[in-house]
VOBA-1610 file (N, C-alpha, C; in pm, whole numbers, padded with zeros to 5 digits, always signed):
BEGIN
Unk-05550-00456-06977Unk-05543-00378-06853Unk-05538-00473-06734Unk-05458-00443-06620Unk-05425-00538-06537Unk-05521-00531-06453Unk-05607-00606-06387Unk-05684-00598-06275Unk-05659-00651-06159Unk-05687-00585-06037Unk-05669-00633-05905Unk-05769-00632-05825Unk-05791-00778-05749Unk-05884-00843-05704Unk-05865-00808-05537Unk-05916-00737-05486Unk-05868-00646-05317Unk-06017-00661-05271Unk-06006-00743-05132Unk-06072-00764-05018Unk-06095-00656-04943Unk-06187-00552-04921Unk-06213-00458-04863Unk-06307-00483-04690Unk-06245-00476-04606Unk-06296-00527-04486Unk-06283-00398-04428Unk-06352-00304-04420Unk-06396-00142-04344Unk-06419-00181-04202Unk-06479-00238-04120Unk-06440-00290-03995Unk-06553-00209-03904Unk-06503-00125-03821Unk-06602-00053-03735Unk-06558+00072-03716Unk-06599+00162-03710Unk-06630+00313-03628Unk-06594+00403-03753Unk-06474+00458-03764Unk-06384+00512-03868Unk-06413+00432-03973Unk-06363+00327-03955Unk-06298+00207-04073Unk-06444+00246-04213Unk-06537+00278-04135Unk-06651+00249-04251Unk-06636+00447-04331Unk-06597+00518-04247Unk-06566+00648-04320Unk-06458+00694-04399Unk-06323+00630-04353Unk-06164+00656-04434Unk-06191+00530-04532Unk-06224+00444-04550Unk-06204+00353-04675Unk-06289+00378-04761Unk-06376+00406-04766Unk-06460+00506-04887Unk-06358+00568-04924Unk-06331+00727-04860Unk-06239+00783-04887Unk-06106+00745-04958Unk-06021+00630-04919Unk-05933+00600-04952Unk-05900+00550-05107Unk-06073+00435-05117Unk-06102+00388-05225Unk-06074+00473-05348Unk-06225+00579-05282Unk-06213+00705-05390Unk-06091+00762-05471Unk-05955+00781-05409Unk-05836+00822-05415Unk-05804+00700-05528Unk-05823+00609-05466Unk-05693+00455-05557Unk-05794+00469-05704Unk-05941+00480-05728Unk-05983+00439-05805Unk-05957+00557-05930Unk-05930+00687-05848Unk-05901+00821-05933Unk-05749+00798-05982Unk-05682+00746-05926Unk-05536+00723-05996Unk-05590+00553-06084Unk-05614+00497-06080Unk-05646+00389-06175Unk-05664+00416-06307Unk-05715+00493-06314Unk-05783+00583-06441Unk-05666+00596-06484Unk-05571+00650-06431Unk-05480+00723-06535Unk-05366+00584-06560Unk-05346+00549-06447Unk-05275+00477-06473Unk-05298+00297-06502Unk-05397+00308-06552Unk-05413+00210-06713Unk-05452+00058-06592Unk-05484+00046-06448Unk-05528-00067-06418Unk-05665-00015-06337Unk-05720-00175-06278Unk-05852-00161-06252Unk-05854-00233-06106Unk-05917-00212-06048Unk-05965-00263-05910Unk-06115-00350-05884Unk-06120-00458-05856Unk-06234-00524-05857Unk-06236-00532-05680Unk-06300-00479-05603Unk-06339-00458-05457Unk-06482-00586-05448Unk-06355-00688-05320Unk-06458-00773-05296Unk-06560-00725-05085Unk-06630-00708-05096Unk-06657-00561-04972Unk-06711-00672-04898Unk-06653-00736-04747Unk-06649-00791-04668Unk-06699-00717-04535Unk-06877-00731-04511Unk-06932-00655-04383Unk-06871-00745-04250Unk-06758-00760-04255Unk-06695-00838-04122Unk-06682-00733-03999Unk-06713-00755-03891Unk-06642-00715-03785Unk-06731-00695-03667Unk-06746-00631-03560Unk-06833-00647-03478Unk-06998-00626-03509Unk-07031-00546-03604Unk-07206-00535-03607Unk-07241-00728-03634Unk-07169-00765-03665Unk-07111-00943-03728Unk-07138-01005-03594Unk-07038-00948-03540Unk-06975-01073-03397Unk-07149-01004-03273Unk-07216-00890-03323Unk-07285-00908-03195Unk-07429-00979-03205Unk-07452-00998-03420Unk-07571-01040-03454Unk-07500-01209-03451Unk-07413-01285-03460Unk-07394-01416-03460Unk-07270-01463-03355Unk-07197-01378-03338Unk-07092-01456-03215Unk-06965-01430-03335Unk-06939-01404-03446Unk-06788-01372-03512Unk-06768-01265-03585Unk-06680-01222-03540Unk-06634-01143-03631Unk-06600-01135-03761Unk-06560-01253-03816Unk-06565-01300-03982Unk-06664-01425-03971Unk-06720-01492-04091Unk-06738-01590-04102Unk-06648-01700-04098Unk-06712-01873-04068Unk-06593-01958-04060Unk-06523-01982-04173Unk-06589-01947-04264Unk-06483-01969-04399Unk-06420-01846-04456Unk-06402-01751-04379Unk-06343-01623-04441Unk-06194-01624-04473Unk-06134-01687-04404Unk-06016-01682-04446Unk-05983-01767-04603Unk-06088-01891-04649Unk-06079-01929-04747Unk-06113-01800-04874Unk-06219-01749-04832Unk-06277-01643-04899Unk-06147-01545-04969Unk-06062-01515-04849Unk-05985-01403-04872Unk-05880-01460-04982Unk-05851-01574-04940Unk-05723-01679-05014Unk-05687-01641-05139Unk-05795-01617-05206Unk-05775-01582-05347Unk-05761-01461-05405Unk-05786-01387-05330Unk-05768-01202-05372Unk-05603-01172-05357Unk-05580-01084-05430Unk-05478-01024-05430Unk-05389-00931-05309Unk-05510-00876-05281Unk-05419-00786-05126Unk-05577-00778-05052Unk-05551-00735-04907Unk-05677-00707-04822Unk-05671-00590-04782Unk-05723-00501-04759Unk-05718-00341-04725Unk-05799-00345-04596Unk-05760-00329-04533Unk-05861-00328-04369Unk-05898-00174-04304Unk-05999-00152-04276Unk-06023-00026-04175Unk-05977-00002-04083Unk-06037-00036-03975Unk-06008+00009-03819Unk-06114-00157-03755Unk-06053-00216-03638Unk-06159-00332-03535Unk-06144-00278-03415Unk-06294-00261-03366Unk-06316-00281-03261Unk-06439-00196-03232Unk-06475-00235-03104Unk-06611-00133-03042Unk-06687-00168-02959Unk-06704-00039-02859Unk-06761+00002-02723Unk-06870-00149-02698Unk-06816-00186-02566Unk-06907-00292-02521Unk-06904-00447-02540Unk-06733-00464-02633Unk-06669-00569-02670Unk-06525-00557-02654Unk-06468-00688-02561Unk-06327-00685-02509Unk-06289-00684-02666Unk-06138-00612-02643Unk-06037-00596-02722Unk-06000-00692-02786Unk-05953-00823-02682Unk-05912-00887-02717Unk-06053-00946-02809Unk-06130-00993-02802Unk-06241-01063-02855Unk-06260-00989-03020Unk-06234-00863-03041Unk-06229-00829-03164Unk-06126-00866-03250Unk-05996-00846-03197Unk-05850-00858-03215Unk-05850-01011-03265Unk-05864-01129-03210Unk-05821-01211-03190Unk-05946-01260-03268Unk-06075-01213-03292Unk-06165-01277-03426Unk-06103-01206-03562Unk-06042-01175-03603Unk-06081-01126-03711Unk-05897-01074-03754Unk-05876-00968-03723Unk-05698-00923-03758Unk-05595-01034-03710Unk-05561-01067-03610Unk-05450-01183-03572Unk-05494-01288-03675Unk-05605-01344-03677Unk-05594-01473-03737Unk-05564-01466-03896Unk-05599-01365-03984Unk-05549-01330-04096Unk-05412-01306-04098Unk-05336-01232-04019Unk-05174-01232-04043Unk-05120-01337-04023Unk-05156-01437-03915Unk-05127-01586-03901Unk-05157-01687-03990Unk-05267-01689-04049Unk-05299-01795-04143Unk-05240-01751-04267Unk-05255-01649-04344Unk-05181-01599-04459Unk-05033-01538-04410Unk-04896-01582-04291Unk-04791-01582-04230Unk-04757-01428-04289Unk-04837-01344-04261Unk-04823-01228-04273Unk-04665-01175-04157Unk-04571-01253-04179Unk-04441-01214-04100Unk-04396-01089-04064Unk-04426-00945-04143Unk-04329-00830-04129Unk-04488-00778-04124Unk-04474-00659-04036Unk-04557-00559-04039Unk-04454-00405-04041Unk-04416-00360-04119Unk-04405-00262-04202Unk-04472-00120-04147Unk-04397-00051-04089Unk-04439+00096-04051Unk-04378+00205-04053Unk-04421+00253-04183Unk-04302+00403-04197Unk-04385+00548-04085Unk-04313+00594-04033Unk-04329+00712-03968Unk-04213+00856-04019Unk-04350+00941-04109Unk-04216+01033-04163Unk-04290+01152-04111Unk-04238+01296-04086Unk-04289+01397-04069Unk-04353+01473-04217Unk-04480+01481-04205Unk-04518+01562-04354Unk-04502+01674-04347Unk-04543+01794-04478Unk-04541+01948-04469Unk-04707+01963-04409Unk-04696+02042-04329Unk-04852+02087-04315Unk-04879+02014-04216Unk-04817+01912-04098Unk-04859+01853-03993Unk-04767+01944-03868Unk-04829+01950-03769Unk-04751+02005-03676Unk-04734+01918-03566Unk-04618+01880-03514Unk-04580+01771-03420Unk-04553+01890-03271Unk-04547+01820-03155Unk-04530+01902-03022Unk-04378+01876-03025Unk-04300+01775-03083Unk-04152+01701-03057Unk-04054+01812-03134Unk-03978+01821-03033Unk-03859+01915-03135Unk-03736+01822-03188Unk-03730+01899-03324Unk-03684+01759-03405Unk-03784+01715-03504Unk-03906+01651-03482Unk-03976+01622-03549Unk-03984+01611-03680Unk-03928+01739-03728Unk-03955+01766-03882Unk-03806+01704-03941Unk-03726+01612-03853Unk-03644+01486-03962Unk-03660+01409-03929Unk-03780+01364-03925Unk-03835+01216-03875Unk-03883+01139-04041Unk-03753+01045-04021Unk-03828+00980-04170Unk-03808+00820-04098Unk-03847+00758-04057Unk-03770+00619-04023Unk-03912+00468-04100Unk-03840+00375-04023Unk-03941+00248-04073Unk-03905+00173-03929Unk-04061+00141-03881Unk-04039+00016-03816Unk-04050-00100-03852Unk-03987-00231-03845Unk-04068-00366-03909Unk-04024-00397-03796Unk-04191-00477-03785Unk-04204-00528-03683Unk-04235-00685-03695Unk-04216-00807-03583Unk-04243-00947-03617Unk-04358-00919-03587Unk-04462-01016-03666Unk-04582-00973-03691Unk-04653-01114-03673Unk-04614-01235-03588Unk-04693-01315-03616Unk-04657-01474-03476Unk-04549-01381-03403Unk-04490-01476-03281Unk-04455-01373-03144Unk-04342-01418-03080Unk-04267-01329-03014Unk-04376-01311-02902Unk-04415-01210-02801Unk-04494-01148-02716Unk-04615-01162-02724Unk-04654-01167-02824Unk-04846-01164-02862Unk-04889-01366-02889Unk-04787-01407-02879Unk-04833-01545-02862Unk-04993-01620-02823Unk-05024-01725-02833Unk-05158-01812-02770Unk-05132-01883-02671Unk-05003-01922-02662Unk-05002-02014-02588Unk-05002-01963-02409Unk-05060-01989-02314Unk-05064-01961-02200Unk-05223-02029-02147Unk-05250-01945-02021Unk-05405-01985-01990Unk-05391-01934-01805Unk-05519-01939-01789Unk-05561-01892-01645Unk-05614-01987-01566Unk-05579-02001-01464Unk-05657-02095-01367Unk-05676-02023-01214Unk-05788-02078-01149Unk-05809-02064-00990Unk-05940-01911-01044Unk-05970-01853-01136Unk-06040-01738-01172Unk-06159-01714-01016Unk-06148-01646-01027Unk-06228-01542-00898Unk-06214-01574-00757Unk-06078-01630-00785Unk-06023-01693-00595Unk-05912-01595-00551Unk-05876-01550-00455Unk-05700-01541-00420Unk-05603-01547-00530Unk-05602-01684-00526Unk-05492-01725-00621Unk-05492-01730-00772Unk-05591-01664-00817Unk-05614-01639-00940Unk-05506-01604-01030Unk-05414-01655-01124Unk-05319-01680-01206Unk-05306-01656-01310Unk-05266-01633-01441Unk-05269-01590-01557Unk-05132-01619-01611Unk-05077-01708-01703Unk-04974-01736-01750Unk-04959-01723-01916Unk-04851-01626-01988Unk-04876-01583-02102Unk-04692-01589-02132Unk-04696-01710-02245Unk-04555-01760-02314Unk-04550-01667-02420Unk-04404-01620-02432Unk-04391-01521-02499Unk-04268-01652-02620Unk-04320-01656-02744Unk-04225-01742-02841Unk-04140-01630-02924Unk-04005-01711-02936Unk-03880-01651-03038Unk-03905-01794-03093Unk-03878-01809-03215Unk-03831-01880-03306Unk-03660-01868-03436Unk-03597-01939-03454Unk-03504-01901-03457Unk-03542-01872-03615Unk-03606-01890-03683Unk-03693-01871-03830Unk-03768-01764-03821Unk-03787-01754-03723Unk-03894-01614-03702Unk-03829-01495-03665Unk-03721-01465-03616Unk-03627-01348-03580Unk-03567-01319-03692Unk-03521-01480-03801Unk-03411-01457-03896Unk-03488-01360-03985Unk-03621-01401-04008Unk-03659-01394-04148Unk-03720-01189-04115Unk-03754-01212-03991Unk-03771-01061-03993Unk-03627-00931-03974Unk-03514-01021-03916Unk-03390-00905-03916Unk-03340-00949-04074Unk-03381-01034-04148Unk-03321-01019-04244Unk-03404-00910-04416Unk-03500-00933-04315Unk-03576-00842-04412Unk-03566-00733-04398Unk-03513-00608-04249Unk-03500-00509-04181Unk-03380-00493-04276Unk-03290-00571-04242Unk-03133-00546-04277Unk-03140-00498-04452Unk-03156-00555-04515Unk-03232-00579-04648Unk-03300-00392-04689Unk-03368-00376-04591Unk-03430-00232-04618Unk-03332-00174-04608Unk-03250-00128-04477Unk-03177-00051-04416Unk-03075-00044-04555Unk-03030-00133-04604Unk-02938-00149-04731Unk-02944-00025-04846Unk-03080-00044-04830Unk-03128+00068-04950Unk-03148+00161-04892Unk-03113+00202-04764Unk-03174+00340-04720Unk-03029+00406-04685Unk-03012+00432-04557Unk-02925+00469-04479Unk-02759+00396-04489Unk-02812+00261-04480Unk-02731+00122-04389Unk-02742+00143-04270Unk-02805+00197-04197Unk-02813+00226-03995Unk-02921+00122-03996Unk-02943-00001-03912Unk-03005-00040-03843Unk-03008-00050-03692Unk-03148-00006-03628Unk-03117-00059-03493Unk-03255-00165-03454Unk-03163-00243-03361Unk-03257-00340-03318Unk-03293-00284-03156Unk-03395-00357-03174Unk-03485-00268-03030Unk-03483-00425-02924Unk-03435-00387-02838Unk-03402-00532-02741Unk-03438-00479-02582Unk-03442-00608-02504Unk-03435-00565-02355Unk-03332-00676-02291Unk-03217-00733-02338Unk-03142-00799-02291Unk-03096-00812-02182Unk-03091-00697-02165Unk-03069-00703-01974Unk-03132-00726-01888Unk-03245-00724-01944Unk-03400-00784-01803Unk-03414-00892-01831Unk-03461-00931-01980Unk-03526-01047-01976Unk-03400-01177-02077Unk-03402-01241-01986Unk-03247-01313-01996Unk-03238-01450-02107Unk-03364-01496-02128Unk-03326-01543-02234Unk-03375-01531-02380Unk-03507-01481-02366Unk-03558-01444-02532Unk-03485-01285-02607Unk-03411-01194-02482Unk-03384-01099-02536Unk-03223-01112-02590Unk-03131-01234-02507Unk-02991-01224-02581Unk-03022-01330-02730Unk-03112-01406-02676Unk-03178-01497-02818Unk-03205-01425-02942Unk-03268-01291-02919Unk-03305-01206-02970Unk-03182-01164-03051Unk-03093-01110-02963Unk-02996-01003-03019Unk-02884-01096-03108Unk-02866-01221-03050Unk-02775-01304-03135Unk-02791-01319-03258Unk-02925-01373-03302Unk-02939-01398-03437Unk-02991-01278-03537Unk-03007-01150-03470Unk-03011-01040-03545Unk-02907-00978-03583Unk-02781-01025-03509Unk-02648-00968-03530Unk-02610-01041-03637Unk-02599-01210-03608Unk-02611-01304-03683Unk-02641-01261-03845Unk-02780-01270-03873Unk-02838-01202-03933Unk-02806-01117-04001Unk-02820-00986-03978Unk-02780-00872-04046Unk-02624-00834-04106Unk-02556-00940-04083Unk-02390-00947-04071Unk-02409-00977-04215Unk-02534-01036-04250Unk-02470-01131-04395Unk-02555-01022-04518Unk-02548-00920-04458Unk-02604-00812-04566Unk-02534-00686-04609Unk-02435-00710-04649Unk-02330-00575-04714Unk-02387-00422-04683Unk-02289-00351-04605Unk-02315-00258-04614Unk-02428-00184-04500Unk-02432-00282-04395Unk-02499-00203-04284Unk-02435-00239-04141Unk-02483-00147-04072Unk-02444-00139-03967Unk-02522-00138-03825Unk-02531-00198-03768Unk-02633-00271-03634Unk-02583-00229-03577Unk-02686-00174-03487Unk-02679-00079-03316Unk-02794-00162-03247Unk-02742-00253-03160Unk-02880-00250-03046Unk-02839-00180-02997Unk-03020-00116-02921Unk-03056-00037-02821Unk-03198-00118-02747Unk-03211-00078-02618Unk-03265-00109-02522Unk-03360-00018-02540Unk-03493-00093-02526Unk-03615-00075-02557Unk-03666+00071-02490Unk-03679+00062-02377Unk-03703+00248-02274Unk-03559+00288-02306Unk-03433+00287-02415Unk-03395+00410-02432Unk-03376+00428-02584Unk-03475+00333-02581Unk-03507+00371-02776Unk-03630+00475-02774Unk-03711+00447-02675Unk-03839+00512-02685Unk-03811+00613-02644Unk-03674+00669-02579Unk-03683+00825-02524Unk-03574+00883-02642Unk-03526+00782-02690Unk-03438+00878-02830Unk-03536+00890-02929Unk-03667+00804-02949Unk-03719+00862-03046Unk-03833+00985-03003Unk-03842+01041-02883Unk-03857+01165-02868Unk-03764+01265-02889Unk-03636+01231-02833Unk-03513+01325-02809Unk-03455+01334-02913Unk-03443+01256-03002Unk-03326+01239-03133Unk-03429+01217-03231Unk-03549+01244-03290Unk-03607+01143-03389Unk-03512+01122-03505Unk-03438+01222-03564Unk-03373+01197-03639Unk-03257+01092-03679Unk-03196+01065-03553Unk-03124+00953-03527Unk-03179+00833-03552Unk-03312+00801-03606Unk-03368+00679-03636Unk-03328+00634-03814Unk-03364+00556-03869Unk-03421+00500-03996Unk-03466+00367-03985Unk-03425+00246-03990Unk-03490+00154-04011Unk-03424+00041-03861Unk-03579+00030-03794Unk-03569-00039-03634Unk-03636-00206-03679Unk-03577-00243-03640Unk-03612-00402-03595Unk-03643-00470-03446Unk-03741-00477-03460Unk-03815-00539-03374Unk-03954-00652-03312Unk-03916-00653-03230Unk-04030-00783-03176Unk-04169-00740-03187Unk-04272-00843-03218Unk-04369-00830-03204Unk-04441-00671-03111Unk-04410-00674-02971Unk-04440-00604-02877Unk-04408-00484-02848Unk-04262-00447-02907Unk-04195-00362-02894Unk-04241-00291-02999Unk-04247-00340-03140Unk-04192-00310-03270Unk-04408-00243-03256Unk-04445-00300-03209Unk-04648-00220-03188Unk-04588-00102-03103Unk-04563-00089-02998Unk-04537+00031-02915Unk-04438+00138-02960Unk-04348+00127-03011Unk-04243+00225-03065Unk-04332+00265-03183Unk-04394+00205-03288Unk-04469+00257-03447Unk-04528+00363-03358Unk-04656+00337-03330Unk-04729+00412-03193Unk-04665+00544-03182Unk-04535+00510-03100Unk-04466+00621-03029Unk-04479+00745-03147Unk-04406+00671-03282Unk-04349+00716-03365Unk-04440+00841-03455Unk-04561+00761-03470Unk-04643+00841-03546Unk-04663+00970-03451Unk-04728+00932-03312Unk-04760+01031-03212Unk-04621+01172-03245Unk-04477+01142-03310Unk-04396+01225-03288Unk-04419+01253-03418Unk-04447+01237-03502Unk-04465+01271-03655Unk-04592+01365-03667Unk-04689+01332-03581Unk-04776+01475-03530Unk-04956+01409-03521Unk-04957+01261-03534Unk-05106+01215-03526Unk-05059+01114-03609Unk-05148+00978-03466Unk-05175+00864-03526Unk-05264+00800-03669Unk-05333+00929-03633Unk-05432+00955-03772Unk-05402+00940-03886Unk-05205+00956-03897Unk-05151+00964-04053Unk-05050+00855-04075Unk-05071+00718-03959Unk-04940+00640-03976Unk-05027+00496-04055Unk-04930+00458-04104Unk-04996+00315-04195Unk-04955+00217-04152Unk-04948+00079-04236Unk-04929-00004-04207Unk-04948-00128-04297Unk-04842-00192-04305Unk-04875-00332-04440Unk-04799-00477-04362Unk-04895-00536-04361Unk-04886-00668-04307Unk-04849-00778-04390Unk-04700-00811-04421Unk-04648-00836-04527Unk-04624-01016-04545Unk-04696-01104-04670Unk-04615-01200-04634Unk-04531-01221-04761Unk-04378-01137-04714Unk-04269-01179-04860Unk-04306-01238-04946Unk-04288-01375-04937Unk-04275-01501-05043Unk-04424-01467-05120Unk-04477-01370-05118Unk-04600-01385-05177Unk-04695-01483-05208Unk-04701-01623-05111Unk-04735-01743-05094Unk-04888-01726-05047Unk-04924-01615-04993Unk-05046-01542-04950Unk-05091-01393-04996Unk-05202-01361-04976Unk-05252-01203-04981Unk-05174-01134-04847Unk-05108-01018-04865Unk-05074-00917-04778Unk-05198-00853-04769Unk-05222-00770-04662Unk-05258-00649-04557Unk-05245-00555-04577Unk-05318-00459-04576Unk-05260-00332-04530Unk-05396-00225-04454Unk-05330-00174-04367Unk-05463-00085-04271Unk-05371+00030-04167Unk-05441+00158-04169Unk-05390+00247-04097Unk-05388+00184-03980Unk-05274+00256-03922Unk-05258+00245-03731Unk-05331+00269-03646Unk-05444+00384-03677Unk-05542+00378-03546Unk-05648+00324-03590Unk-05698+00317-03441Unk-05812+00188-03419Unk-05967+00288-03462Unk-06065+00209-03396Unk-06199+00292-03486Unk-06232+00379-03405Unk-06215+00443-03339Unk-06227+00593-03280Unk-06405+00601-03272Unk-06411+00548-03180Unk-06607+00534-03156Unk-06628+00670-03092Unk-06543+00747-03063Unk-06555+00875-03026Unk-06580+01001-03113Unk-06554+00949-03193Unk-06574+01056-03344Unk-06641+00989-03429Unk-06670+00880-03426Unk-06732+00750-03555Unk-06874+00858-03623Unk-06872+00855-03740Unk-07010+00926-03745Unk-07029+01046-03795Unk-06931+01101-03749Unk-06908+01245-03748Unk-06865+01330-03830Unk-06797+01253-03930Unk-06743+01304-04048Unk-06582+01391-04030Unk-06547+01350-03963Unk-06466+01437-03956Unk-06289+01319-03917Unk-06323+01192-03953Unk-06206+01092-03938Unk-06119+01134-04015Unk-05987+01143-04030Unk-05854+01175-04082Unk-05789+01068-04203Unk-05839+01063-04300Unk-05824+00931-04428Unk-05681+00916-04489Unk-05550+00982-04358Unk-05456+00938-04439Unk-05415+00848-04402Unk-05401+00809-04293Unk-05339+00674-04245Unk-05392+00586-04364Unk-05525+00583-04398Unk-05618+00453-04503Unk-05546+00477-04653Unk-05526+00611-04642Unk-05496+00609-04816Unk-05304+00617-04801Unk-05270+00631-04715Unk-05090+00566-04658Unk-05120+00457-04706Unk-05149+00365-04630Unk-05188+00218-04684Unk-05215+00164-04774Unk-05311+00241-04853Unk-05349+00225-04970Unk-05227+00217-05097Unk-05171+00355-05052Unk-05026+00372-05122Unk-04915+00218-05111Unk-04913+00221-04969Unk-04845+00103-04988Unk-04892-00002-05048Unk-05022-00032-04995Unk-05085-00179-05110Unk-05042-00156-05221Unk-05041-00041-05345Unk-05010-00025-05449Unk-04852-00083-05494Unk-04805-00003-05378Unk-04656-00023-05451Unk-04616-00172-05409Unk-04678-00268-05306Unk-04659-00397-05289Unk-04721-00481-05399Unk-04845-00460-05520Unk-04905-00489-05616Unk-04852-00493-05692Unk-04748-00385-05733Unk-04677-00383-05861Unk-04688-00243-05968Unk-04731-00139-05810Unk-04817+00026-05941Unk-04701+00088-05840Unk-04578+00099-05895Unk-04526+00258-05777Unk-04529+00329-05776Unk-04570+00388-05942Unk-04629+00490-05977Unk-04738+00562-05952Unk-04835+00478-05934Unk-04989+00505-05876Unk-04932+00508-05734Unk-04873+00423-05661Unk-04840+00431-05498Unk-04786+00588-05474Unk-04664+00635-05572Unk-04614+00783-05542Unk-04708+00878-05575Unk-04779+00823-05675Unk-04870+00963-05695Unk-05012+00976-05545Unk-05041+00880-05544Unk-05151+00900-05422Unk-05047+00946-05296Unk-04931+00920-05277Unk-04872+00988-05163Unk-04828+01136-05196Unk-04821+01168-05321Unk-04794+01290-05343Unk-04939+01386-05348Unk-05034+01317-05370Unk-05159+01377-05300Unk-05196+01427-05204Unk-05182+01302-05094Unk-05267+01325-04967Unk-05114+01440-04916Unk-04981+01368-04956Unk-04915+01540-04887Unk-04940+01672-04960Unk-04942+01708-05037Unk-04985+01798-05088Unk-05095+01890-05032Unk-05177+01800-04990Unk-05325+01883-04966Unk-05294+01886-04837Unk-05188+01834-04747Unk-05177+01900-04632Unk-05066+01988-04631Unk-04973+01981-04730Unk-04873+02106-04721Unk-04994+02254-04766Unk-05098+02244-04836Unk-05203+02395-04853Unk-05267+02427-04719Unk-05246+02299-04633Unk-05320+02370-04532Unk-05471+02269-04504Unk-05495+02254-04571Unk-05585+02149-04562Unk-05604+02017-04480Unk-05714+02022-04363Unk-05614+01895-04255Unk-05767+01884-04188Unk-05760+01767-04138Unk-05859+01732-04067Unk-05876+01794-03883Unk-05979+01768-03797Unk-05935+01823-03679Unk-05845+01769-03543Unk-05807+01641-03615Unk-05698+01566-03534Unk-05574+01665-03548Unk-05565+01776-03679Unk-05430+01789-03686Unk-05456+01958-03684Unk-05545+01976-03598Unk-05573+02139-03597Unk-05652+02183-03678Unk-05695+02157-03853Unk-05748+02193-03912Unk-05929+02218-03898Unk-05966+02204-03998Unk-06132+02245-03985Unk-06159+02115-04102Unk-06102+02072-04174Unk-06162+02012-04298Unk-06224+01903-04237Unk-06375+01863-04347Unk-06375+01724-04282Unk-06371+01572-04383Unk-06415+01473-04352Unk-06352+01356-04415Unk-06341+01384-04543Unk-06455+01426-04625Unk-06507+01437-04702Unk-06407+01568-04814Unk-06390+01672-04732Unk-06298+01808-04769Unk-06217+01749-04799Unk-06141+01668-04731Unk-05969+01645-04773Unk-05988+01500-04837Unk-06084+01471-04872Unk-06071+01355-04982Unk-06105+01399-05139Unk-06202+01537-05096Unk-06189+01593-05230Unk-06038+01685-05257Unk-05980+01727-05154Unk-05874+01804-05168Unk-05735+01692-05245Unk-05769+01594-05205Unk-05673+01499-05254Unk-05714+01427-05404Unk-05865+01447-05458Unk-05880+01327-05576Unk-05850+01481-05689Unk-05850+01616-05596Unk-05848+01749-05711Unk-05698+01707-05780Unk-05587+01667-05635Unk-05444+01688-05704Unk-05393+01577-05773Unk-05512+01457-05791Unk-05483+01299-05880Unk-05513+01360-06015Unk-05649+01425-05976Unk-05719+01415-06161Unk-05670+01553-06177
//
């Protein structure tokens, strides 16, 4: 029986209520389908960073090195900058293990109700660069609490770093549609965005059978209100490719149900994977957090492991129990964490 060695890092608010949940789900399809899960359970994240100053330990990333995939919760919480969570603990794992593609399908389910008309042919994928581009380190502040107080923040393209993510986009789009669009701002910003568009054209040229549309970033984001359907598989920058997923789920009917896998191809490292919203300290507690985004993810970890079988069947779960009606109160319903995690391990076993 094959076993898999998965880093479980639950994180803060939510993160410690949907990954139970999620677990529960992967470990009920295991059963049937003939492998095993060895959960290495990593108390990382702020209760961490406020009893010692980090969010992981200094050797965590060695720690992780050896596991097979990492499953993450939700980071962050009330009374700690963003950035200070962000930047201990999630960035430095996609960077050190070159977690390159971050991977975001946004589809409309049965049983979710979106405000967007259209909505219900929303099947697309964002991949996004996941590890340069906009979210960069390099910059810094000087003159702080004067007048002239300054803030300078380098935004990097790499010509390895655009290739390897439009070529992986292009690559999807192949098997899907063949429609790719790349999400650009060429006209404002004059040299990382035609930099941008060159070697994605470049790029995607050398993949049979698709077809590249740039579009400009504010009128991608108003076609994927106006048109969702007109989407399938978007390529994009770091910055863009975070804000459009976002957009995307919000039109699919709650962030609550979008995923996410932080991918590094060459399998040279452990991949990622963790729902799209953050830990919701507003509901933390309460029982009532929304566990599909975690068990989305989950699905995907599977089918990036080598189970697609176990990956389709846990997605044919968690939709299921929301095509009966069954939904948490992000999505109108009454159920709570707990309801629709049993509603989902009823339609595994």
């Amino acid at each position: 029986m094959k076993t898999y060695t998965i880093d479980v890092i639950a994180g803060d608010g939510i993160g410690q209520e949907v990954m139970p949940a999620a677990i529960r789900a992967i470990e009920a399809i295991a059963v049937s389908e003939e492998f095993s899960v060895t959960w290495r359970e990593r108390d990382w994240g702020s209760e961490r960073y406020l009893a010692d100053g980090q969010m992981m330990p200094s050797d965590g990333l060695d720690q992780l090195a050896s596991g097979d995939a990492i499953f993450l919760g939700a980071v962050g919480a009330p009374g700690i900058p963003d950035h200070v969570t962000l930047w201990g603990l999630l960035i430095p794992i996609r960077r050190a293990f070159l977690q390159y593609i971050n991977l975001r399908p946004a589809r409309h389910l049965a049983g979710v109700t979106s405000q967007v008309l259209g909505a219900e042919e929303l099947d697309a994928v964002v991949v996004r660069e996941n590890v340069e581009g906009e979210y960069s380190e390099i910059g810094g502040r000087a003159y702080d609490g004067r007048p002239e107080a300054m803030a300078i923040q380098q935004t990097v393209f790499t010509r390895a770093g655009v290739e390897r993510v439009s070529r992986y986009a292009a690559k999807l789009a192949a098997t899907r549609s063949g429609r790719l669009i790349s999400a650009t701002k060429s006209n404002g910003i004059i040299h990382t965005g035609p930099f941008w568009d060159e070697i994605v054209r470049e790029t995607s040229s050398e993949v049979g059978g698709v077809e590249l549309e740039s579009v400009l970033i504010d009128a991608l984001a108003a076609r994927a209100v106006t048109r969702p359907a007109s989407l399938d598989v978007i390529v994009a920058s770091n910055l863009f490719g975070d804000i459009l997923s976002d957009l995307l789920s919000a039109v699919s009917g709650s962030i609550g149900i979008a995923p996410s896998a932080n991918l590094n191809p060459p399998r040279d490292h452990p991949s990622m994977f963790e729902p799209v919203h953050g830990s919701a300290p507003d509901i933390a507690g309460m029982g009532v957090a929304n566990p599909v985004g975690q068990m989305w993810a989950g699905a995907m970890m599977l089918d990036h492991l080598g189970e697609p079988d176990a990956a389709r069947r846990l997605e044919a779960a968690f939709e299921g129990a929301l095509a009966s009606g069954v939904s948490t109160r992000d999505l109108g319903g009454t159920a709570s964490t707990a309801d629709f995690t049993d509603a989902v391990i009823d339609r595994i076993t």
